[in-house]
C-alpha positions as a printed NumPy array, in Angstrom:
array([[-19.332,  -4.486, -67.065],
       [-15.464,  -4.04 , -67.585],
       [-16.013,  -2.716, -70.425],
       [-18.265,   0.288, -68.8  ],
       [-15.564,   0.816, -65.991],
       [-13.585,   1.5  , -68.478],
       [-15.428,   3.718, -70.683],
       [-15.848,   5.385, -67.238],
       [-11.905,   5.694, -66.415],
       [-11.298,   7.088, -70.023],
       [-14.302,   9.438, -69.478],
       [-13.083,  10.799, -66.303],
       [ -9.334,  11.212, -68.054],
       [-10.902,  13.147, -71.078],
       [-12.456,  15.471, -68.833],
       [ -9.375,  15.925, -66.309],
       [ -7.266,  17.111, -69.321],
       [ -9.546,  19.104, -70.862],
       [ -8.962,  21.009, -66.95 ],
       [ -5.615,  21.369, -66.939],
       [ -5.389,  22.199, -71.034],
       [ -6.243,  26.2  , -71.442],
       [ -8.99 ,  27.999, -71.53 ],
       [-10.299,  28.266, -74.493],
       [ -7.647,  26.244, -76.99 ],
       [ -8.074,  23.958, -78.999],
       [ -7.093,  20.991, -76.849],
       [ -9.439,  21.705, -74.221],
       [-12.492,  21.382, -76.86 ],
       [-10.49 ,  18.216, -77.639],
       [-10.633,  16.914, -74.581],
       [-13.963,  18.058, -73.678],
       [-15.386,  16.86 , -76.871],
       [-13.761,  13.186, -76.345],
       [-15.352,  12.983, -72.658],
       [-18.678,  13.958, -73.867],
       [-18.111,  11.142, -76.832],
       [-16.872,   8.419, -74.717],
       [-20.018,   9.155, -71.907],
       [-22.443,   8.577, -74.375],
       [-20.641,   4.933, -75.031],
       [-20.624,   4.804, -71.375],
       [-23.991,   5.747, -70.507],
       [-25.308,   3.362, -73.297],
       [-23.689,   0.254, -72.184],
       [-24.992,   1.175, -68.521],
       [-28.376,   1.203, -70.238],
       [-28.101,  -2.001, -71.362],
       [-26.17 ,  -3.424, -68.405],
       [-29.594,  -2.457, -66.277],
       [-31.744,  -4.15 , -68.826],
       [-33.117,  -1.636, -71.04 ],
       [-33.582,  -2.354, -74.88 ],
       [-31.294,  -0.235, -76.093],
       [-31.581,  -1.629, -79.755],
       [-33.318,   1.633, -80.948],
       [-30.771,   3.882, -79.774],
       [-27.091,   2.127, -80.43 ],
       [-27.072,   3.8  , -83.888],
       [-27.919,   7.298, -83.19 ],
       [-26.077,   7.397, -80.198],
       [-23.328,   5.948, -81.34 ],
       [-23.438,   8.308, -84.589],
       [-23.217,  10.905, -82.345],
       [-20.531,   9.793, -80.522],
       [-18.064,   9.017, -83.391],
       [-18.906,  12.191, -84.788],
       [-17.794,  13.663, -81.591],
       [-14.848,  12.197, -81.624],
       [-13.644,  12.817, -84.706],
       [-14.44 ,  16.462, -84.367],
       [-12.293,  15.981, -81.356],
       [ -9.615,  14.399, -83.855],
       [ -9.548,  17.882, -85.488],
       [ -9.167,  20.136, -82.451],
       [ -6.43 ,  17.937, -81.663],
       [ -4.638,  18.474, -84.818],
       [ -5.43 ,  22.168, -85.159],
       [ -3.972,  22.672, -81.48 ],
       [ -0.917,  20.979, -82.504],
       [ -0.254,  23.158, -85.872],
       [ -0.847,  25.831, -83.691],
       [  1.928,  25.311, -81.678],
       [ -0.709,  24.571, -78.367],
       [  1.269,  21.191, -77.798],
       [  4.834,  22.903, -77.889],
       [  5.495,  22.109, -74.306],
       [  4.406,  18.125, -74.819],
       [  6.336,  17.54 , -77.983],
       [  9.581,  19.263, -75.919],
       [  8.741,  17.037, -73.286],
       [  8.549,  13.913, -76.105],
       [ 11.639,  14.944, -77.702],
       [ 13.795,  15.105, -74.442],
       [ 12.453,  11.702, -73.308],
       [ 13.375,  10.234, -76.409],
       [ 17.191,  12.212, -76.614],
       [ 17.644,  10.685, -73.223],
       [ 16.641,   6.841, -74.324],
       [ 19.251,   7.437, -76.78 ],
       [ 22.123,   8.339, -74.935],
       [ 21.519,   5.066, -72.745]])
């Protein structure tokens, strides 16, 4: 059951930064992709929480889902040598710089 609310709670924050990431870039398919990946995981432990034998479909779904998410792995990583994450890494880089000076 936990484990479902929180496939849910990572679902939901997949898809509510593949919103505010651009239109069309490379992080947004990230993000999207991840959501879509961790809702299957979601939506097959609800399956079994309910009672359903999911034993025939924990490997293909699952397949799929890992696949999605390391597809998502490589949006990711083109978006950041593309320069898409410029803005976070400044962000990072200031945070850190400030930690120091403390």
């Amino acid at each position: 059951m936990i484990r479902t609310i929180f496939l849910v709670l990572i679902t939901f924050f997949f898809f509510r930064y593949a919103q505010r990431a651009g239109a069309g870039s490379n992080r947004r398919r990230a993000f999207t992709l991840a959501g879509i990946a961790t809702s299957l995981f979601a939506v097959l432990n609800l399956l079994a929480l309910t009672g359903v034998d999911v034993s025939p479909l924990v490997i293909p779904i699952s397949l799929l889902a890992v696949i999605g998410l390391s597809i998502a792995v490589f949006f990711l990583i083109r978006g950041w040598q593309r320069g898409e994450m410029h803005e976070q890494l400044d962000q990072m880089r200031q945070l850190f710089d400030t930690k120091d000076k403390q």
